[in-house]
N, C-alpha and C positions, 0 to 999 in steps of 0.2 A: 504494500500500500504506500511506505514513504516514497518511493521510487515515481509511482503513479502521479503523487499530488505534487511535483515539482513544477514550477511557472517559469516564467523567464527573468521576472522582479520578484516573485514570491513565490511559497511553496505554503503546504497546510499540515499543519503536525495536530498531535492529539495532545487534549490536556495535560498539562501539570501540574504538580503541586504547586510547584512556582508560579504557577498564573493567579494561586488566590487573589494577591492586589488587582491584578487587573482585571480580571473577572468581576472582581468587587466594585470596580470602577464603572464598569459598564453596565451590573445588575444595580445597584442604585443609584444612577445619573435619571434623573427625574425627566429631563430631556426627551430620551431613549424610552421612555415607559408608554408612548403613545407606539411606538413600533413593534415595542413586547407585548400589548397587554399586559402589564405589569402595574401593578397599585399600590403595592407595598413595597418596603424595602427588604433588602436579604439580611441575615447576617452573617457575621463572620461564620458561624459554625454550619449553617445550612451551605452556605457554600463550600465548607471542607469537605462536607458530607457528600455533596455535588461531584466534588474531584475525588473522593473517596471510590463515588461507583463510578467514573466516566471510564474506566475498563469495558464494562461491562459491555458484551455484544452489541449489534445495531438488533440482530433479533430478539434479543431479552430484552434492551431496555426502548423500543423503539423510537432511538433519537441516536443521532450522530453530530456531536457539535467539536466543530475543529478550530485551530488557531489558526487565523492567517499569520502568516509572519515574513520580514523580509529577510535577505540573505546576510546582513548586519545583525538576526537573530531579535530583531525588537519587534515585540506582536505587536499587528498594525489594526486588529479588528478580528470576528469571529464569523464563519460561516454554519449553519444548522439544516443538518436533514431531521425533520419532525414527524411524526404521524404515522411513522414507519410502515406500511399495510402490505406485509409480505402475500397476503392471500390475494390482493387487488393488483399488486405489484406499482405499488406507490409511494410519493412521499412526498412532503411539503420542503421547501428550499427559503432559507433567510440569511441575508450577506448584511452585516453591520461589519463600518470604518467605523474606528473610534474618533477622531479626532477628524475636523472641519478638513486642518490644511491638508491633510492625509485624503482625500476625496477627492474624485473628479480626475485621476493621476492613474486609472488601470486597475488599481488590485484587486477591489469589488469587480471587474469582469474579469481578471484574470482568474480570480478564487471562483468566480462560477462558471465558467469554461470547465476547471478542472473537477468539480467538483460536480457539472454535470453528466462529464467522459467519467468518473469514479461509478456514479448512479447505475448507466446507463450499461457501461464494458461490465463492471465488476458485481453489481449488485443484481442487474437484469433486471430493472425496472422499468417498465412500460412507459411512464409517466410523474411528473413531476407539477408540481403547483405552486402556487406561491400567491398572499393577499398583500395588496397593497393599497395603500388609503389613496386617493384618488389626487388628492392635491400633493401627492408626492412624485413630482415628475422627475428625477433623474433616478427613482427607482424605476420608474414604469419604461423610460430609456432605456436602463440597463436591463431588464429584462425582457424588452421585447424584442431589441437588439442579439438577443441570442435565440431568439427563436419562438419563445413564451408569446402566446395568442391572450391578449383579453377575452375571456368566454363568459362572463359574467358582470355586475355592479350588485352590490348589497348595498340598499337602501338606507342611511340614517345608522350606522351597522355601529359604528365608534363615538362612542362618547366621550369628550373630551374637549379640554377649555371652555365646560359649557356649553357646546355647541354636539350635533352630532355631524358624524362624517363620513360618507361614502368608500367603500372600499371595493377595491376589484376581487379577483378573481383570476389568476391567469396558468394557463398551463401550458407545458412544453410535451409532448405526442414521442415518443421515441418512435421513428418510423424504419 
């Protein structure tokens, strides 16, 4: 698998213990909470807990979350296969850069290039998906850029800053 998820600017490794800080950074950045669904904060120990089982298969624990990182070895953000549905042969796909300046520079499509060829060669997945709120357009760039069809709008779907918000729907067809 290391071998597979190498990029040209970045590669994607499996958690560490050493990622707690920045795991921690990016599960309670308040910011990031409309993109997780996320409401509350973590704390230190559930996320030990977190890195405790991220051993664990993609078939037992049906999630696959990887570190992007660059070849100077500083993770740059995190990529997630979720939902895992080995019987349907599916899974959901979410690419977060941590930091602004770090965006807009490749590794968010580099990480899902590779991490769609991982899906697709390794895994034998038919299909891939991914929601994206609708006023988030350099998500809906980046993912339809590689192939991801909007097939859907959920109406009012996200609540949040008081308002609710639209989100898509979009899936990639392994053909």
């Amino acid at each position: 698998m290391k071998e597979t998820l190498k990029g040209k600017h970045i590669y994607l490794r499996a958690l560490e213990p050493e990622d707690l800080s920045f795991l921690s950074r990016i599960e309670n950045d308040e910011t990031l909470w409309e993109l997780s669904h996320t409401q509350t904060p973590y704390s230190q120990y559930i996320l030990k807990e977190y890195l405790a089982n991220s051993h664990l298969d993609i078939y037992e624990a049906k999630q696959l979350r990887l570190v992007i990182s660059n070849y100077a070895g500083q993770p740059l953000g995190m990529i997630d296969l979720f939902d895992f549905d080995f019987k349907n042969s599916r899974a959901g796909i979410g690419v977060l850069i941590r930091h602004l300046g770090d965006r807009q520079k490749g590794y968010g499509k580099e990480a899902l290039q590779l991490l769609i060829d991982y899906s697709f060669k390794h895994l034998n997945l038919h299909q891939l998906y991914c929601n994206i709120l609708e006023d988030n357009k350099a998500s809906i760039k980046l993912f339809t850029n590689q192939g991801f069809e909007i097939v859907g709008l959920k109406k009012d779907w996200v609540f949040s800053n008081k308002t609710y918000k639209n989100e898509y729907l979009l899936q990639l067809i392994n053909s």
